[in-house]
C-alpha positions in Angstrom: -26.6 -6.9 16.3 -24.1 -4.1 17.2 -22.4 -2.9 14.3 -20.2 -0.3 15.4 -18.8 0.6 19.3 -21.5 1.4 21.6 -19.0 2.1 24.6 -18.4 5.9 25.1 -14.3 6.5 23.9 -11.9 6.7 26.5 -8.2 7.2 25.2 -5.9 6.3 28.4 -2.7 8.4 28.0 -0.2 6.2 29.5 2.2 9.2 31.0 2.0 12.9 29.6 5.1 14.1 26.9 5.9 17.3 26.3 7.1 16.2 22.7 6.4 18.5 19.8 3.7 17.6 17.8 6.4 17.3 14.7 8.7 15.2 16.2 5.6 12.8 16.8 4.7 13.2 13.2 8.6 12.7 12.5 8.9 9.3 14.2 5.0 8.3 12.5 6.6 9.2 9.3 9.9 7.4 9.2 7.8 4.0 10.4 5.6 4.4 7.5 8.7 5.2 5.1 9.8 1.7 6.0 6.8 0.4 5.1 6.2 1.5 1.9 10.4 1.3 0.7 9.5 -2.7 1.0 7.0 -2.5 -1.2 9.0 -1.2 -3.8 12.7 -1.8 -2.7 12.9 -5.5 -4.0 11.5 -4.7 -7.6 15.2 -3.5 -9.1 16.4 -6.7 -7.4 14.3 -9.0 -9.1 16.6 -10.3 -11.8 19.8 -10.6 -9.1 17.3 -12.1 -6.8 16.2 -14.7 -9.6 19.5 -15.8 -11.2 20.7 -16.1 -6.9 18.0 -17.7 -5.9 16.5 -19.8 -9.2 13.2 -17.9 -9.1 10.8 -18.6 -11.4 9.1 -15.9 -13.5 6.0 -16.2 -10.9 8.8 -16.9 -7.8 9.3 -13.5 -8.6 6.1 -12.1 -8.8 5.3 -13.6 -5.2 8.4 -11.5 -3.7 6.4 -8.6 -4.3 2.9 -10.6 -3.5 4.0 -12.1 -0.6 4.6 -8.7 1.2 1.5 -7.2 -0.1 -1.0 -9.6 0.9 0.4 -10.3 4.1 0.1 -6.5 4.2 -3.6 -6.0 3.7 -4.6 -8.9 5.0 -3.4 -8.4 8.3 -3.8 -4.4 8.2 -7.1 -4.0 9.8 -6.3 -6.8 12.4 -3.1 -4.2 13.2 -5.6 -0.5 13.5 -7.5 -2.6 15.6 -4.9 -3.6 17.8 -3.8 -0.1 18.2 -6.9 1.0 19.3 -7.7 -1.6 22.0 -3.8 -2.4 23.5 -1.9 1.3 22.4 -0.9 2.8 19.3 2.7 3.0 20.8 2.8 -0.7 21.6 1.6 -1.7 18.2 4.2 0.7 16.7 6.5 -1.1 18.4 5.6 -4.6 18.0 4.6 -4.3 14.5 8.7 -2.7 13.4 10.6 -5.3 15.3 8.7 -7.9 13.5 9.2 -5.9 10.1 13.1 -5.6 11.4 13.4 -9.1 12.3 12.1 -10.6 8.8 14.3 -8.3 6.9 17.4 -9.7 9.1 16.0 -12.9 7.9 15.0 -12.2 4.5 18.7 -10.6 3.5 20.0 -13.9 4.6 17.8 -16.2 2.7 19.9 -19.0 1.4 16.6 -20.5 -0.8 13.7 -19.0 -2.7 11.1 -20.3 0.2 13.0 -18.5 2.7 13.3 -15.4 1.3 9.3 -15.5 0.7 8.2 -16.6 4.1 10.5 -13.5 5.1 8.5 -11.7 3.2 5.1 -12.6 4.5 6.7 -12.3 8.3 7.6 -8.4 6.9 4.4 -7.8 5.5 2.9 -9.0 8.7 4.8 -6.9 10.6 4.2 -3.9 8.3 0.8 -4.7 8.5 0.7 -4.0 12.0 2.9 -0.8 11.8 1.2 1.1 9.4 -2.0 1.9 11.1 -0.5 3.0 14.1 1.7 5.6 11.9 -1.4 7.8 10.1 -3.4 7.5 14.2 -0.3 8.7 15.7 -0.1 11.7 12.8 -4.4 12.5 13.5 -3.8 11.8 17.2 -1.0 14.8 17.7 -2.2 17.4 15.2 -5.8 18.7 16.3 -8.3 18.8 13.1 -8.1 21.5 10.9 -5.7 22.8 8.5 -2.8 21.8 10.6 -3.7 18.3 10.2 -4.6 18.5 6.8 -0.4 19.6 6.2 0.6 16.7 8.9 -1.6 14.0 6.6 0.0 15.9 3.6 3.5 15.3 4.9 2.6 11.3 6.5 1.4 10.9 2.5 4.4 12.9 1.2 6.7 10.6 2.8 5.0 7.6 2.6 5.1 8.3 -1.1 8.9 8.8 -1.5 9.4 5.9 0.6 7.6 3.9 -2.3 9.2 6.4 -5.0 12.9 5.8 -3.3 12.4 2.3 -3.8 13.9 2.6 -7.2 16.8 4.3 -6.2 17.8 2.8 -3.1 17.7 -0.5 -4.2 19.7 0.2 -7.3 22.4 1.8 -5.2 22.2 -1.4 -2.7 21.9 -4.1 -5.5 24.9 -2.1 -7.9 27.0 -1.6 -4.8 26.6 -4.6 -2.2 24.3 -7.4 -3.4 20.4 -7.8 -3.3 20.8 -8.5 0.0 21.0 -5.4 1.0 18.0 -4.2 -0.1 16.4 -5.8 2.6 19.0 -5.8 5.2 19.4 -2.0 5.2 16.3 -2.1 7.2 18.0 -3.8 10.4 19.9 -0.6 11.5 17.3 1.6 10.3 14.7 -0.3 12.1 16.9 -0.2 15.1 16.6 3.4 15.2 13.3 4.3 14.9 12.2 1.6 17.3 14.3 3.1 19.8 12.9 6.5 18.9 9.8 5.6 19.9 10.1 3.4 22.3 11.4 6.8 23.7 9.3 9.8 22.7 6.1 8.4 21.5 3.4 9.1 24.5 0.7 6.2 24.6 -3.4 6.4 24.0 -5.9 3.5 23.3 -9.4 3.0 23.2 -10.5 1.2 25.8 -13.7 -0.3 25.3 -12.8 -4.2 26.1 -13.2 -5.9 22.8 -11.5 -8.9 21.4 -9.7 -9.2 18.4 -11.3 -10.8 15.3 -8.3 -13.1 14.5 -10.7 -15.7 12.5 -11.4 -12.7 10.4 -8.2 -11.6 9.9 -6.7 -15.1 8.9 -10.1 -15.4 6.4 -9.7 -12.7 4.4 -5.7 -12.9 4.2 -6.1 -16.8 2.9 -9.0 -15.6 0.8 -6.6 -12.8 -0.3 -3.6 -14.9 -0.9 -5.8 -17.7 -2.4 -7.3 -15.4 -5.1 -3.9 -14.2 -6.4 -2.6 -17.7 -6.6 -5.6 -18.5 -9.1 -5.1 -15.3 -11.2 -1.2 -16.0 -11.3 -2.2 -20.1 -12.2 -4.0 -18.0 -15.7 -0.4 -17.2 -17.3 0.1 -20.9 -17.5 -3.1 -22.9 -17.2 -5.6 -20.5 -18.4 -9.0 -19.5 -17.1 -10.6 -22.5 -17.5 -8.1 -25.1 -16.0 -8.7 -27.0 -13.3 -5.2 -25.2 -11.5 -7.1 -22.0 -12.0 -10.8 -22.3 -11.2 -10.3 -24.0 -8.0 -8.4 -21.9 -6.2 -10.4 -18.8 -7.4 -13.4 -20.1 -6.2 -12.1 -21.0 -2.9 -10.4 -17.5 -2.6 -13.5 -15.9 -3.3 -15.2 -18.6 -0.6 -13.1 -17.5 1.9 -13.6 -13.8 1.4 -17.7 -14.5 1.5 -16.6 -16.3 4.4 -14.9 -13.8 6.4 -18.4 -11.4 5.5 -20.2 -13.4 7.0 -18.4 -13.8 10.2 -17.9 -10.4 9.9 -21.7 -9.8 10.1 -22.8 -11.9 12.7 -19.4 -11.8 15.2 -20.1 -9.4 18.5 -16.3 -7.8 17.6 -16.0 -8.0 14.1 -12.5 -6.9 12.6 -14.4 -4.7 10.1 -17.6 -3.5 11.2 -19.6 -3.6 8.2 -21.5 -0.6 9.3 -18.6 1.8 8.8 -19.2 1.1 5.0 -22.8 2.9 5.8 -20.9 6.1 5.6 -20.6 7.6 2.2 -17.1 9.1 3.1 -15.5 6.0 4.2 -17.1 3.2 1.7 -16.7 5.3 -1.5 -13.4 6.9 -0.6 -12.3 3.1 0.1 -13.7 2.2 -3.1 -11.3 4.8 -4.9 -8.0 3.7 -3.2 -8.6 0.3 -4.5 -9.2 1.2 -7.8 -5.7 3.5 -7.5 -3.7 1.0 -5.8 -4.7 -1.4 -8.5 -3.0 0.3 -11.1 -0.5 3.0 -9.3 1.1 -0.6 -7.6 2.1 -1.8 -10.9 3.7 1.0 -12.2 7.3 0.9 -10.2 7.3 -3.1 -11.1 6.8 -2.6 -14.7 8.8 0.4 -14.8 11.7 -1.0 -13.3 11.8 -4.6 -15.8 11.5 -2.5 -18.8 14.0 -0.5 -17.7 16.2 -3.3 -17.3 14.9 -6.0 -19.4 14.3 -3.9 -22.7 16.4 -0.9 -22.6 19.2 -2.4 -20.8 20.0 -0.4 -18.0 21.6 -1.4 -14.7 19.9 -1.5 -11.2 21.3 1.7 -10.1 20.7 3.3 -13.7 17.3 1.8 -13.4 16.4 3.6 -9.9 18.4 6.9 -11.0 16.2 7.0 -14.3 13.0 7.2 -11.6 14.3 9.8 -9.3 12.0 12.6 -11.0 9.2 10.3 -10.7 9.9 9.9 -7.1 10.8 14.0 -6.8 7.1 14.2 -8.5 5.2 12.4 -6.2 6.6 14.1 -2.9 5.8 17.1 -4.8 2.2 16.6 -5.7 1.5 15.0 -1.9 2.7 18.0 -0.5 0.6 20.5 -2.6 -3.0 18.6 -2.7 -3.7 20.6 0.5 -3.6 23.7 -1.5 -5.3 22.0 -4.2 -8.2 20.6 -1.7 -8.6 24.2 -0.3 -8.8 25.6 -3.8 -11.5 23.2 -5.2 -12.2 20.7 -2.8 -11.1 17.3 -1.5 -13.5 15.4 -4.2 -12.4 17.5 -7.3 -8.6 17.3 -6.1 -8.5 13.2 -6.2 -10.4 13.2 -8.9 -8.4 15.2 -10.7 -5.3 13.9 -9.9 -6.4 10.6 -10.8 -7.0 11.9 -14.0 -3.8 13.2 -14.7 -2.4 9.8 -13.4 -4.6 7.9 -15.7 -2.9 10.4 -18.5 0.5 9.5 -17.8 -0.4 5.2 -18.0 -1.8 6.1 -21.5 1.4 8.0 -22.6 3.5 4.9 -20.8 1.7 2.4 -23.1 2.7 4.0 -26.1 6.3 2.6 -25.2 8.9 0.8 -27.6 11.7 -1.6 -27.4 13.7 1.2 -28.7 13.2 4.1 -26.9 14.3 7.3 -25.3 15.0 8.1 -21.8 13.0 11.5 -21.8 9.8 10.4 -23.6 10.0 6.8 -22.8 10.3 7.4 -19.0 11.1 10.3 -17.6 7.5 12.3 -18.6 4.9 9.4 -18.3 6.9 8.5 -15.1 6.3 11.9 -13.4 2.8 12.6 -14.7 1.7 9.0 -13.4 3.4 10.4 -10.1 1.6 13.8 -10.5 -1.6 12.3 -10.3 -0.8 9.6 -7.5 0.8 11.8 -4.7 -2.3 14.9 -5.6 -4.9 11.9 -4.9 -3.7 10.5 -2.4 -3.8 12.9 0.3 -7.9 14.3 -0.1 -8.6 10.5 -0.3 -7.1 9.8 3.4 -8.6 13.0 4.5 -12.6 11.5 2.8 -11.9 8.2 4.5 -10.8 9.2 7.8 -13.3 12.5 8.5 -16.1 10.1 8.6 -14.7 8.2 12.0 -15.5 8.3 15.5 -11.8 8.8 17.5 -12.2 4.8 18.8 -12.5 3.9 14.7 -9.2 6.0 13.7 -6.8 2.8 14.0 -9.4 0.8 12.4 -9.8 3.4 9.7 -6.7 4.0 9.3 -5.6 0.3 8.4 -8.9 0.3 6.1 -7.8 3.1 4.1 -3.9 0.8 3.7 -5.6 -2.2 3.1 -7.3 -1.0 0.5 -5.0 0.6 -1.2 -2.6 -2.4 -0.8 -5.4 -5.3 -1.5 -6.1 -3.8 -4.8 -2.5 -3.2 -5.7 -1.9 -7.0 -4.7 -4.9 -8.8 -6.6 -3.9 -5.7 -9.3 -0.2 -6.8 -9.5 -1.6 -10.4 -9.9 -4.0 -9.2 -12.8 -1.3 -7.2 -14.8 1.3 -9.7 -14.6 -0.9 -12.2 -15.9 -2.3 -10.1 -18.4 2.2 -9.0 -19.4 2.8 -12.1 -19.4 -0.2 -13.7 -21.7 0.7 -10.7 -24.3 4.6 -11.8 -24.2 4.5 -15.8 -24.5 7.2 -17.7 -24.7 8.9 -15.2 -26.8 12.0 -13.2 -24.9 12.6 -10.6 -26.8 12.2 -6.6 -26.4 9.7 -6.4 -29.0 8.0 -8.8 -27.2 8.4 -8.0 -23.1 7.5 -4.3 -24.0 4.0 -5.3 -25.5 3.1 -6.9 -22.2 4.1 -4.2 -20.0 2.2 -2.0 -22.7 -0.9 -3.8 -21.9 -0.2 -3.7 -18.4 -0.1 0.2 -18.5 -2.8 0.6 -20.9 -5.3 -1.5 -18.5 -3.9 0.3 -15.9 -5.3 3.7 -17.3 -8.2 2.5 -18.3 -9.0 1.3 -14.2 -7.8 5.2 -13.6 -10.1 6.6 -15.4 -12.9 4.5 -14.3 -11.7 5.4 -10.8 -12.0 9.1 -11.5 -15.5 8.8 -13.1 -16.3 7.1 -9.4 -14.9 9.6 -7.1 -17.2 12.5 -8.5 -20.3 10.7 -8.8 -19.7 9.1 -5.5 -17.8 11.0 -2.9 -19.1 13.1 -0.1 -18.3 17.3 -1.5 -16.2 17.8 1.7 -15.0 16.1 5.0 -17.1 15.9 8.0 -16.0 15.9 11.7 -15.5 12.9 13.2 -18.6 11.4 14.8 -19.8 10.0 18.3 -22.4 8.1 17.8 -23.1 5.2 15.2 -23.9 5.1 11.4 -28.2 5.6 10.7 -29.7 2.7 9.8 
């Protein structure tokens, strides 16, 4: 059974460019910005999007869901894509369809709407983002320089989730919730035609097939698992409502395995996860993402919810959160050089882990600078100095034909744990809360949401230095031993 590509790589550049490698990383950068925004964008929106729209309290947490799992789900279907039919093409394809379900999303006229635009974005996004990191590898040779260029694609990538805040405070305070989602149709419009323009085109051409049964398997068996764990707030564990879809989520994931083991073009080759760099340094992103994903949700509804502050005051009281991560993604390099790309992520998962411990010591009544402003940023800290030697594991391990596929593994991890995590902590807020409304009682949910989310940090940091590889190896030619 073949595992991995046999067929010798063979990138086809489609016409030469003389475009500077920056500008390339430029136009990589501002796609993946995009992508990440939408994760976060909508979460200052939430109450205007409820009281417009008549969400329920788990309406809302499927505006965030909807994106996300349609995200991962469909990520590895999208690196793959890039790698057989061109980056550029994908690039292309995958941010009109992004542009196109905002257009239709800001428009919604019913709660449905506005979550099937949602899944169409994340679909879109889905195929987007892997193009964006292959693009960034692709025009800056391996080395130090493309170390800084990963640094930078994280760095923005990063304040693109980190602006979310902000932006959609300014749009929801100033125009309407709309706009949080609309603001991407000119935006959108720009970058396409950027890059429909400068970006020069490469593929692997080894004649495979696309794995779409895989890809529709594990996004059902994604979306499927975080109905059940969202049916727990009101049914509980035991229910009916609850156990059945759970075990048919998790039947669809074993599913897609399977067909992912015996298929002659798998979606994920199951062999990549024979490499120590790739399967433990996927490992840790989930474990992150499960945790670091919450944190602007939570954030945001206490802010609003408890200590009364407006959507703009809301996004402006994360802005050094946001200035934190940027930081942090831009100075792992320097970290990695000083002590290694295992010690960096594992440090600043640490420190993250640090800063969800202070955040759980919140109160209805609290202050901006302790009960914000310092746990925000030293959450941040920690994510953006992870983030970047984790990409850098993951990727190192990978034959050139692999880096789409890679790169969408190293997103949909990240994003599939943040999803099912999202899931997970809301149930677990909302369990703690009840049926009581009050301050007293919101903030002890999101408490428990943040103290969880430590604990999952610190188990995550325990993982990366018993498990990852010291160091990053060159990309390889051949396939995995074994």
């Amino acid at each position: 059974m073949t595992l991995m590509l046999q067929a010798p790589e063979v990138l086809r550049p489609v016409r030469r460019t003389a475009v500077p490698a920056w500008l390339l990383v430029a136009l990589a950068c501002a796609g993946q910005f995009l992508v990440v925004l939408d994760v976060s964008v909508v979460n200052v929106a939430l109450p205007s999007m409820r009281a417009d729209l008549g969400l329920s309290p788990s309406g809302l947490q499927w505006v965030v869901n909807a994106y996300a799992i349609a995200f991962a789900g469909f990520m590895l279907l999208g690196g793959r894509a890039g790698d057989l039919y061109g980056r550029k093409r994908m690039f292309l394809v995958g941010l009109a369809l992004f542009t196109l379900a905002s257009l239709g999303g800001g428009l919604a006229g019913q709660d449905w709407q506005l979550l099937l635009a949602r899944a169409v974005q994340g679909l879109g996004a889905a195929v987007l983002a892997p193009s964006t990191l292959t693009i960034v590898t692709a025009a800056v040779p391996e080395g130090a320089a493309r170390a800084r260029a990963i640094a930078t694609w994280t760095a923005v990538g990063a304040g693109g989730g980190a602006a979310g805040g902000l932006v959609g405070g300014v749009l929801v305070d100033t125009l309407s919730w709309r706009w949080v989602l609309l603001i991407n149709v000119p935006v959108g419009a720009v970058v396409l035609a950027g890059a429909a323009r400068l970006l020069p085109e490469s593929r692997a051409g080894d004649g495979r097939r696309l794995d779409l049964p895989g890809a529709v398997l594990v996004t059902a068996g994604l979306a499927t698992l975080a109905y059940g764990i969202s049916q727990t707030e009101a049914r509980g564990w035991t229910a009916p409502a609850t156990l059945v879809p759970l075990a048919a989520g998790l039947a669809l994931i074993g599913l897609f395995l399977a067909v992912e083991a015996r298929t002659a073009s798998p979606l994920m080759p199951l062999g990549l996860f024979r490499l120590r760099a790739v399967s433990s340094a996927n490992a840790a992103m989930f474990l992150c993402g499960s945790a670091m994903f919450c944190m602007w949700f939570f954030m945001t509804l206490y802010a609003q919810n408890v200590l009364g502050y407006t959507p703009l005051q809301a996004g402006l009281a994360l802005m050094p959160s946001s200035l934190a991560i940027v930081l942090s993604s831009k100075l792992a390099p320097r970290v990695m050089r000083a002590v290694g790309a295992r010690s960096a992520a594992a440090l600043g998962t640490a420190v993250a882990a640090a800063g969800f411990a202070w955040q759980s010591t919140m109160g209805a009544v609290g202050t901006y600078v302790t009960g914000i402003m310092l746990p925000g940023v030293l959450m941040m800290l920690g994510a953006g100095l992870s983030a970047t030697p984790l990409a850098s594991l993951a990727t190192s391990g990978a034959a050139p034909g692999e880096a789409g596929l890679v790169s969408g593994l190293v997103n949909t991890s990240r994003t599939m744990g943040g999803s099912l995590g999202l899931a997970v902590m809301s149930t677990l807020a909302a369990a703690r809360t009840g049926d009581r409304g009050t301050p007293e009682a919101l903030t002890e949910g999101y408490a428990l949401a943040f103290r969880t989310g430590a604990w999952l940090l610190a188990a995550g940091a325990l993982l990366m230095l018993v498990w990852l590889p010291g160091r990053p190896r060159p990309g390889r030619t051949g396939t995995p031993a074994g």
